[in-house]
NULOKOL-371834 format. One line per 3 residues: number of its first residue (from 1); their letters; for each residue x, y, z of N, C-alpha, C, CB. Coordinates in nm, 2 decimals. Each point is the difference from the previous one (the first is absolute). Glycine has a CB too. Example, Ala and Ser with C-alpha at 12.3 -4.5 7.8 and 13.67 -1.06 7.14 Angstrom:
1) as) 1.32/-0.57/0.78/-0.09/0.12/0.00/0.09/0.12/0.00/-0.19/-0.12/0.12 ~ 0.15/0.23/-0.19/0.09/0.11/0.00/-0.08/0.11/0.08/0.12/-0.06/-0.22 $
end
This chain:
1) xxx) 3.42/4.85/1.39/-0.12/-0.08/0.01/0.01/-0.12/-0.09/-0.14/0.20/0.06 ~ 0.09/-0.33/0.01/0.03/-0.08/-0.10/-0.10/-0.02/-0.13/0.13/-0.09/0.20 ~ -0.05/0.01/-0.32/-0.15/0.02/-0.12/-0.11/-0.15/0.08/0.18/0.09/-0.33 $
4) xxx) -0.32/-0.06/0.30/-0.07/-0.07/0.01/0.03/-0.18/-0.03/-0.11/0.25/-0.02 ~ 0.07/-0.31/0.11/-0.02/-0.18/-0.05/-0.05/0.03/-0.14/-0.10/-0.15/0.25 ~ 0.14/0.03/-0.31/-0.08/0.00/-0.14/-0.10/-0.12/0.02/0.20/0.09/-0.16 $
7) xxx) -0.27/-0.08/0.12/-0.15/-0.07/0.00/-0.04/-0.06/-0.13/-0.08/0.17/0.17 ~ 0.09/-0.30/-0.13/-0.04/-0.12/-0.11/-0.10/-0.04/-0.03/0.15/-0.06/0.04 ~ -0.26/0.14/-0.15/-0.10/-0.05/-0.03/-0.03/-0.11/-0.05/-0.01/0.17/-0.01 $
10) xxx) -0.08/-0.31/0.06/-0.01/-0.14/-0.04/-0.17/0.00/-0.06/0.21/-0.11/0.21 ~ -0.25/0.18/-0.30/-0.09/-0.01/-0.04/-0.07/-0.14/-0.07/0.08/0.23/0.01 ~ -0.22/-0.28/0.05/0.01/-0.10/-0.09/-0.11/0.04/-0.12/0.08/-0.19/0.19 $
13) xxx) -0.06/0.13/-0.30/-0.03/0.06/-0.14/-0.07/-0.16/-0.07/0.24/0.24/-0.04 ~ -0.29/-0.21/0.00/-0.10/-0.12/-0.10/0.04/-0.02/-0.09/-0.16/0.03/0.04 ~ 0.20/-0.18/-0.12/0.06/0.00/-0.12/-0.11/-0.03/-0.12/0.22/-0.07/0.13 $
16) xxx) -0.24/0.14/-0.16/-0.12/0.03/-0.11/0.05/-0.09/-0.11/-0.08/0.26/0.06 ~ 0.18/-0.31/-0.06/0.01/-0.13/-0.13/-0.02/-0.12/0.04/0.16/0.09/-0.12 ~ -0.14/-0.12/0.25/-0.05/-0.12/0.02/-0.18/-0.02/0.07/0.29/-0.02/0.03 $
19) xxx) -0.31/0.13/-0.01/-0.13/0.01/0.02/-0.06/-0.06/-0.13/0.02/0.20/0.17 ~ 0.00/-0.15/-0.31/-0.04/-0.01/-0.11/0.01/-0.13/-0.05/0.05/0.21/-0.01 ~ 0.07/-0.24/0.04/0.06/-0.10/-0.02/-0.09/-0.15/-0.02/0.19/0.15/0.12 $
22) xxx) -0.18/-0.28/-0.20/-0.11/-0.07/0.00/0.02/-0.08/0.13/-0.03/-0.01/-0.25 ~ 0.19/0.03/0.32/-0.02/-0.11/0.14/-0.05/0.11/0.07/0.20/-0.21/0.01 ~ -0.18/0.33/-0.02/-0.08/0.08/0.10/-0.15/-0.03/0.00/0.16/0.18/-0.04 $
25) xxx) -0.23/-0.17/-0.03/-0.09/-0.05/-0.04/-0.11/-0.11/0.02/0.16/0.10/-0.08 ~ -0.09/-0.22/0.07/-0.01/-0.11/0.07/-0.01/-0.01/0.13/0.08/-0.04/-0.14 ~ 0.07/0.11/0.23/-0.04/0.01/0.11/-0.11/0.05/0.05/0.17/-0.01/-0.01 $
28) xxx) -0.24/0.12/-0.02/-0.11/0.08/0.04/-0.08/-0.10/-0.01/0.04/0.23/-0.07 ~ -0.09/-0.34/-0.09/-0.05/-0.09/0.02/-0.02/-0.12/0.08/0.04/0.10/-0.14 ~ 0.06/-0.15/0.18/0.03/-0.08/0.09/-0.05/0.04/0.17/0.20/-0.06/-0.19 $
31) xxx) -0.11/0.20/0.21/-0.09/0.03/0.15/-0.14/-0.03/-0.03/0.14/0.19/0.08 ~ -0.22/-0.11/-0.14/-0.12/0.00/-0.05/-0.06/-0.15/0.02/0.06/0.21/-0.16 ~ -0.04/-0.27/0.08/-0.03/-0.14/-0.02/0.01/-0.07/0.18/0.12/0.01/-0.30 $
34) xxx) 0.04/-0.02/0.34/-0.02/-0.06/0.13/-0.07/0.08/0.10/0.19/-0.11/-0.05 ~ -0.20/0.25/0.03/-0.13/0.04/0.12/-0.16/-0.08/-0.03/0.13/0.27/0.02 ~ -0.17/-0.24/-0.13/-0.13/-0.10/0.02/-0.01/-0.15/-0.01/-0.09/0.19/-0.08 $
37) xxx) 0.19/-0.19/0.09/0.05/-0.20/0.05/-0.04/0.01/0.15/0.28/-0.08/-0.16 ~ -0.17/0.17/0.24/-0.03/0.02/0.11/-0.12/0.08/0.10/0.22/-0.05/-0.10 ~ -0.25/0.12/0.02/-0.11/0.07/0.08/-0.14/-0.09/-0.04/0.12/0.25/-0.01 $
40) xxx) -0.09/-0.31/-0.10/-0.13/-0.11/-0.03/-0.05/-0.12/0.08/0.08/0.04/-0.21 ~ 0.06/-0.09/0.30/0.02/-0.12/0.04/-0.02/0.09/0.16/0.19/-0.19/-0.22 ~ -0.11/0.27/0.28/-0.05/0.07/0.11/-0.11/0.06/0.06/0.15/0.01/-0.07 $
43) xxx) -0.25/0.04/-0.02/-0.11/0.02/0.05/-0.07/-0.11/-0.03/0.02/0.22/-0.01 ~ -0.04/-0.32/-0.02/-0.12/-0.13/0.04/0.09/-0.11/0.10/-0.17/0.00/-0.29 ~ 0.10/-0.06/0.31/0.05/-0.14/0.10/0.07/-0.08/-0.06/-0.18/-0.01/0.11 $
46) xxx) 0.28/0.01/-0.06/0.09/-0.13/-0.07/0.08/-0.12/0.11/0.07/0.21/-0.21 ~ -0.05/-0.27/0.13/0.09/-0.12/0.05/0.11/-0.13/0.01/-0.15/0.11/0.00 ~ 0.20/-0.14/0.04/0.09/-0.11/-0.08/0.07/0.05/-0.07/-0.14/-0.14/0.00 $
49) xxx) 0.21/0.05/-0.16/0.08/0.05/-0.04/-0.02/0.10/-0.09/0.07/-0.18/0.06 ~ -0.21/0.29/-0.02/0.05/0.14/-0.04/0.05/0.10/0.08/-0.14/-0.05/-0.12 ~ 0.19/0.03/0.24/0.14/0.03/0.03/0.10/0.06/-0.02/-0.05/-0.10/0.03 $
52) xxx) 0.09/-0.01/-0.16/0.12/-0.06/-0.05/-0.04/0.13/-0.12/0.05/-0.32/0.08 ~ -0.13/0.34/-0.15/-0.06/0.08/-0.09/0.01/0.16/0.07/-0.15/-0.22/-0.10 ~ 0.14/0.22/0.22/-0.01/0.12/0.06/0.19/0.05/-0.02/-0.27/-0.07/0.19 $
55) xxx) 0.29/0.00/-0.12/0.12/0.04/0.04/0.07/0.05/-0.12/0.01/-0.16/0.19 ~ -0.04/0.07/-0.31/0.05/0.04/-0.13/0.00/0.13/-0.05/-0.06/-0.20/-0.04 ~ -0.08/0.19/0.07/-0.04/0.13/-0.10/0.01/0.11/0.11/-0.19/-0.10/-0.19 $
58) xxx) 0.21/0.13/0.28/0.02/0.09/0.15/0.23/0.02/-0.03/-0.31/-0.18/0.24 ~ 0.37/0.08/-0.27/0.15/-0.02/0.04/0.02/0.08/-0.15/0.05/-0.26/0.17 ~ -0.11/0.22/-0.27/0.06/0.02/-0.14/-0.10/0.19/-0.02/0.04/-0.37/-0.12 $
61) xxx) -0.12/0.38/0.14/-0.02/0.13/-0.01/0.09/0.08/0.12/-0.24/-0.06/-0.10 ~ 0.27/0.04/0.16/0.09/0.09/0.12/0.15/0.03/-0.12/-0.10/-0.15/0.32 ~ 0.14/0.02/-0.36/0.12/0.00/-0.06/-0.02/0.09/-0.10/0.07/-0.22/0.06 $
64) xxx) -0.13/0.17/-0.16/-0.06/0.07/-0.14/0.00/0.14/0.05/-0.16/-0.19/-0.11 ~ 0.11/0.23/0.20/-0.01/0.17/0.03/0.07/0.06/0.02/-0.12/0.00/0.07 ~ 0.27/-0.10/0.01/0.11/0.07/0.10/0.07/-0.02/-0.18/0.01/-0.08/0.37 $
67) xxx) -0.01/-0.01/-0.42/0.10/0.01/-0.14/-0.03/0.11/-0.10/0.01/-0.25/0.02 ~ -0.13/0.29/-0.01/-0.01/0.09/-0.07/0.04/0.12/0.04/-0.14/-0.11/-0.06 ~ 0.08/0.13/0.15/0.10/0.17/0.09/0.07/0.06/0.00/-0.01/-0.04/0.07 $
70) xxx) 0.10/-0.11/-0.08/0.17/0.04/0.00/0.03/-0.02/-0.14/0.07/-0.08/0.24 ~ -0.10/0.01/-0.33/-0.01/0.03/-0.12/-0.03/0.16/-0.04/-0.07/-0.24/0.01 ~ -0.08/0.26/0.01/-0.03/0.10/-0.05/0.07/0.17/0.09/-0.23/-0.20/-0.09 $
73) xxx) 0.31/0.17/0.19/0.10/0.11/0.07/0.09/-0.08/-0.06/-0.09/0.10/0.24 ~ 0.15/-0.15/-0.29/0.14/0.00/-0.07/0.07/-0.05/0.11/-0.01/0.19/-0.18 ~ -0.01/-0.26/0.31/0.10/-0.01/0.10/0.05/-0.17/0.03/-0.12/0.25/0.10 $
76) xxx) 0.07/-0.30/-0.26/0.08/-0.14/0.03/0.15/-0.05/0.07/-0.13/0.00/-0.19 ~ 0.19/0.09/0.18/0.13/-0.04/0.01/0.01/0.08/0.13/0.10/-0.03/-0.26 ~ -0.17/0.03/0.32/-0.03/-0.04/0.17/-0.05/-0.09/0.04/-0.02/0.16/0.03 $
79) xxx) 0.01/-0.22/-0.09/-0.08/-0.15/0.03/0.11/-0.10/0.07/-0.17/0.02/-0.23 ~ 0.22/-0.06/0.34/0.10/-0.03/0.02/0.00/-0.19/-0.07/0.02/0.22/0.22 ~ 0.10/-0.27/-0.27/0.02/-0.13/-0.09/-0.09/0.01/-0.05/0.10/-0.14/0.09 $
82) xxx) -0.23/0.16/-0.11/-0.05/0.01/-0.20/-0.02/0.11/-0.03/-0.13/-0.19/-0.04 ~ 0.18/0.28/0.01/-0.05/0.14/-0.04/0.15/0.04/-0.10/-0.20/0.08/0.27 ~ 0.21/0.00/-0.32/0.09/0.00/-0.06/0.04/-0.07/-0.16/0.02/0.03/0.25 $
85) xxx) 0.05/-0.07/-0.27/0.01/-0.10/-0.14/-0.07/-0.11/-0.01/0.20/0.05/-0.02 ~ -0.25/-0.06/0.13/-0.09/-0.15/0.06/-0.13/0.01/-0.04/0.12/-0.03/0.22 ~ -0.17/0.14/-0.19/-0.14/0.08/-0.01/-0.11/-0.09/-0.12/0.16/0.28/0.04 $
88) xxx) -0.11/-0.29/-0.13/-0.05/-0.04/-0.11/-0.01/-0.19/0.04/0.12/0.26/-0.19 ~ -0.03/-0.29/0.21/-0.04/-0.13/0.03/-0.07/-0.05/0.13/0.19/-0.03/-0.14 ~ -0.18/0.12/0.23/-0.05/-0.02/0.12/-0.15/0.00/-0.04/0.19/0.11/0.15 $
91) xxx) -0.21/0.00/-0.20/-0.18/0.00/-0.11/-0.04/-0.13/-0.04/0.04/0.21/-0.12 ~ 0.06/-0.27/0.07/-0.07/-0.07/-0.15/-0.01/-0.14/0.13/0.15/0.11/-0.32 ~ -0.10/-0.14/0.43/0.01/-0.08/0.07/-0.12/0.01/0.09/0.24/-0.01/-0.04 $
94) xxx) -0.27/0.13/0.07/-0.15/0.04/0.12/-0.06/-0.06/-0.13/0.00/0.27/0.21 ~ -0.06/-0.20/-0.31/-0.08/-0.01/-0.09/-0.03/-0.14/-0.06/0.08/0.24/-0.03 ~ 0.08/-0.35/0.00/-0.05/-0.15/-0.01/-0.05/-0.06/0.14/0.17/-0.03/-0.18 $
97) xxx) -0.14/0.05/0.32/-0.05/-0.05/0.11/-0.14/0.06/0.02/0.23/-0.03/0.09 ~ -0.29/0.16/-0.13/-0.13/0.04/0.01/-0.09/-0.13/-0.13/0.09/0.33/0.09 ~ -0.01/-0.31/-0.21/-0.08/-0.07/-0.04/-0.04/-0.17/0.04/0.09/0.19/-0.15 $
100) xxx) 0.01/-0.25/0.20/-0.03/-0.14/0.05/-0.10/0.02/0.10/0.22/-0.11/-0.06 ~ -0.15/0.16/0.17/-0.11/0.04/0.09/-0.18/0.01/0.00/0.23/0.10/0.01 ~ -0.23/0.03/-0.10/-0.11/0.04/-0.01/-0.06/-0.12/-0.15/0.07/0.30/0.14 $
103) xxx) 0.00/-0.36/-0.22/-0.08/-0.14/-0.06/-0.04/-0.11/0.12/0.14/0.03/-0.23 ~ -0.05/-0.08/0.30/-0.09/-0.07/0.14/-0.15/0.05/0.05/0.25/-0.02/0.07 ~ -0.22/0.17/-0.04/-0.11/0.06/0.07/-0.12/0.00/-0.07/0.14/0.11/0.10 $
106) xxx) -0.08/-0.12/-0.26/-0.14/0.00/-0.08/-0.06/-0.13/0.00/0.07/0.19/-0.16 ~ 0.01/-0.31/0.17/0.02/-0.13/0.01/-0.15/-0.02/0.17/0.36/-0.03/-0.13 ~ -0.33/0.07/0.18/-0.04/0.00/0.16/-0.13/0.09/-0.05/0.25/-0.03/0.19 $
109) xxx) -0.28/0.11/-0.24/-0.09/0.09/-0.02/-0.14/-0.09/-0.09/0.22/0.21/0.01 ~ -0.12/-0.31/-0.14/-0.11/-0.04/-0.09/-0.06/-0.10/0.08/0.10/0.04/-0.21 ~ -0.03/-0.08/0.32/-0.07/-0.18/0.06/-0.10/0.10/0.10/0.26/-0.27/0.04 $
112) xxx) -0.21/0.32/0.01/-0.09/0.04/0.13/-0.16/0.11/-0.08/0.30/0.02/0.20 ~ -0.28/0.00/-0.30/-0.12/0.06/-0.12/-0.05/-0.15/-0.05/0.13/0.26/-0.10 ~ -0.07/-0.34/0.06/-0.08/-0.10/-0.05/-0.07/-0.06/0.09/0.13/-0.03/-0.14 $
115) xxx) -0.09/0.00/0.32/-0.04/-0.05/0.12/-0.15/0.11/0.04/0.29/-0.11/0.07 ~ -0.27/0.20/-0.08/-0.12/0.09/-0.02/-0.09/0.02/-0.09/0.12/0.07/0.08 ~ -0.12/-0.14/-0.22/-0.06/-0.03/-0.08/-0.19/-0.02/-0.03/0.26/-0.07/0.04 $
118) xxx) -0.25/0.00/0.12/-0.15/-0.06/0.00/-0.09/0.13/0.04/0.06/-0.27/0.06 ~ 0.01/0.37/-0.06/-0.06/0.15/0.02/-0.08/0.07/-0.10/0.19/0.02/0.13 ~ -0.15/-0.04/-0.23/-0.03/0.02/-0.11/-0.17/-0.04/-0.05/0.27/-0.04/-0.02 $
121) xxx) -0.29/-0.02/0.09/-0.14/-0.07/0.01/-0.09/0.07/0.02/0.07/-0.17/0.06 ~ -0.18/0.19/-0.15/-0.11/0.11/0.01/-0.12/0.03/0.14/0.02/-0.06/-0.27 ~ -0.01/-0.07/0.31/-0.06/0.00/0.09/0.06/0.00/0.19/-0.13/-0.08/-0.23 $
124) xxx) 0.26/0.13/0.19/0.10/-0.02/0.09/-0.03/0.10/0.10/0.17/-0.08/-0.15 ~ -0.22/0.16/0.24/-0.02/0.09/0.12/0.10/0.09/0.08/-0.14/-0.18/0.01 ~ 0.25/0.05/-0.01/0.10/0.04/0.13/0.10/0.09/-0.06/-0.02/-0.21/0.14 $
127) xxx) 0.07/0.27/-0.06/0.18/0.08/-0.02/0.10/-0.08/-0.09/0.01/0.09/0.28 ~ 0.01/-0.07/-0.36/0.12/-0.10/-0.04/0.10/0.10/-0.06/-0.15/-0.23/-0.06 ~ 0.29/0.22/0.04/0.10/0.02/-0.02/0.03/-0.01/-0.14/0.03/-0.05/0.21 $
130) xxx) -0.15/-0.02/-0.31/0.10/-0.03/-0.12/0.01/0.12/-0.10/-0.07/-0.25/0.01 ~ 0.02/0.34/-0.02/0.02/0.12/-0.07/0.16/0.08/0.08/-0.32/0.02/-0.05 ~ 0.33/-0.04/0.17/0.12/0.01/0.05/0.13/0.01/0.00/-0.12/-0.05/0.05 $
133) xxx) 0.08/-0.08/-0.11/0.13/-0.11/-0.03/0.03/0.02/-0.13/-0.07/-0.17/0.14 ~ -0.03/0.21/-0.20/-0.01/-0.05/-0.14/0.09/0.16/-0.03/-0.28/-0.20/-0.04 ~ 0.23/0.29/0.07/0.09/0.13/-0.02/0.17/0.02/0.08/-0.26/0.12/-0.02 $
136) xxx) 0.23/-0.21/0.06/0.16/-0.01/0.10/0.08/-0.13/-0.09/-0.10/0.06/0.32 ~ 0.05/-0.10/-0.41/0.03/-0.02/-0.09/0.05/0.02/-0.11/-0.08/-0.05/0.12 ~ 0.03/0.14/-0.17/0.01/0.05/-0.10/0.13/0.13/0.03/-0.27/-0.10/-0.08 $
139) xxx) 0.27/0.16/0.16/0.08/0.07/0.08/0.12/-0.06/0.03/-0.18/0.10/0.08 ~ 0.18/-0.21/-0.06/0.14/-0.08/0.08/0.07/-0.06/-0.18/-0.13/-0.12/0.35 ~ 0.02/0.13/-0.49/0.04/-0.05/-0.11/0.07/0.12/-0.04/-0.18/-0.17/-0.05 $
142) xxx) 0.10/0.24/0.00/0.05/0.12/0.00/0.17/0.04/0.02/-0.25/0.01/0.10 ~ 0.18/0.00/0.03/0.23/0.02/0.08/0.08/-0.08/-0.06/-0.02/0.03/0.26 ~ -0.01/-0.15/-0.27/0.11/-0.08/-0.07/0.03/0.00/-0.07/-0.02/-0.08/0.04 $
145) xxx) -0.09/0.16/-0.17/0.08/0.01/-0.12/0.04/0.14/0.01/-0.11/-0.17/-0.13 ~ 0.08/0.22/0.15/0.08/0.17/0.05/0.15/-0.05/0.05/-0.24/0.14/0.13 ~ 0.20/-0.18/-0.03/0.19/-0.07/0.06/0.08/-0.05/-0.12/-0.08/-0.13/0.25 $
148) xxx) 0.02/0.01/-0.32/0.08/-0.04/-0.04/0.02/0.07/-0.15/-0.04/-0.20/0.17 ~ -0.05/0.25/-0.26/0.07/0.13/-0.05/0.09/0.11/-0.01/-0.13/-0.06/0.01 ~ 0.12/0.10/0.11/0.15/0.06/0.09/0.10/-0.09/-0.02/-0.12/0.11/0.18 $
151) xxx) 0.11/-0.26/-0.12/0.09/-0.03/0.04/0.10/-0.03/-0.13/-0.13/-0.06/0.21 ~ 0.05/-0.01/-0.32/0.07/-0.04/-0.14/0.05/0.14/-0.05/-0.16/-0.22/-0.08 ~ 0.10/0.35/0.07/0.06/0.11/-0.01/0.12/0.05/0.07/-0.21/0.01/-0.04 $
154) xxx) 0.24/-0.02/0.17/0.07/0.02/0.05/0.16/-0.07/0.00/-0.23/0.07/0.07 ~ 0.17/-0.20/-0.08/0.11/-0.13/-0.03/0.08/0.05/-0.14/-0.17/-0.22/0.12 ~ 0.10/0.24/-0.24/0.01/0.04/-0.11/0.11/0.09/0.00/-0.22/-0.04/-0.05 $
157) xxx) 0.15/0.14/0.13/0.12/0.11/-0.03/0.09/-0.01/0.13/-0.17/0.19/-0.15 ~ 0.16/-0.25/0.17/0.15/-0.06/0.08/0.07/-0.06/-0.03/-0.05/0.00/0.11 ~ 0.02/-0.11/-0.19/0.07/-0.06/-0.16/0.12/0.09/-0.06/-0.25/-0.10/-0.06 $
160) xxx) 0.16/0.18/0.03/-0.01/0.08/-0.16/0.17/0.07/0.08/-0.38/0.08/-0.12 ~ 0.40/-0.06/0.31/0.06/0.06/0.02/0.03/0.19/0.07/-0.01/-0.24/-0.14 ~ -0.15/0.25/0.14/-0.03/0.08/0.05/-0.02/-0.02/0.16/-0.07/0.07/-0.22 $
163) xxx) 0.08/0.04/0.28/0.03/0.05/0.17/-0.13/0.07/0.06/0.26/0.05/-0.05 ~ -0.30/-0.02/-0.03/-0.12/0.10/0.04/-0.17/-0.07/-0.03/0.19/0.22/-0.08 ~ -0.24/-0.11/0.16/-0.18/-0.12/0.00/-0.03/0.15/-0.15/-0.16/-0.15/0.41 $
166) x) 0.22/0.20/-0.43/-0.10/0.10/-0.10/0.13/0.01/-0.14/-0.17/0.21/0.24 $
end
């Protein structure tokens, strides 16, 4: 009789140091942060070039999540061309493009809160958006500096010659 197949357990396991970790950390921040960018700007009426703001905070939380994941399952080096020795700079590269990005968006956020402005007015009646804006603001500030915290962090220790995000 023959001996049994052997059977390759592929368990995935959580890496509790990078969870801990301060870019772990951050990240959790950052999702956080770009979900009520996005869910802020999603549930009221928008228009024009908040869009451009949507897409941001909607493209860069998807990423931010999927980077963490695989981060936090240890399965970078499946990542096909950046995963691997790359890993760490591929980061520090999402993380400087989140930050320009999402400073634009905050850019587009302050005019379109200042354009709303005359809301503010005590005797004002109607629906207005500027409390809206004004938190999709602060939200889209927020991320930026989150991003770009990461990002000078990350750059740093890529410098320094390290390979790894932890």
């Amino acid at each position: 009789m023959p001996p049994p197949p052997e059977v390759r357990s592929t368990r995935l396991s959580a890496n509790k140091d990078f969870a801990k970790s301060f870019v772990g950390i951050l990240r959790v921040l950052q999702i956080a942060l770009g979900a009520g960018l996005w869910i802020t700007i999603a549930t009221n009426k928008y228009d024009g070039s908040i869009h451009f703001v949507l897409f941001v905070a909607v493209v860069f939380w998807l990423l931010t999540l999927a980077i963490y994941i695989i981060t936090l399952l240890d399965k970078q080096n499946l990542v096909f061309f950046l995963g691997g020795d790359r890993w760490l700079l591929s980061n520090a590269v999402h993380d400087l493009l989140a930050t320009v990005l999402y400073s634009v968006s905050l850019g587009i956020m302050i005019y379109k809160t200042e354009k709303m402005s005359y809301c503010t007015l005590q005797r004002y009646k109607h629906f207005c958006l500027y409390k809206v804006y004004l938190i999709a603001s602060v939200f889209a500030g927020l991320s930026a500096v989150a991003y770009l915290i990461t990002a000078v962090y990350n750059t740093y220790r890529k410098c320094k010659g390290n390979n790894t995000v932890i």
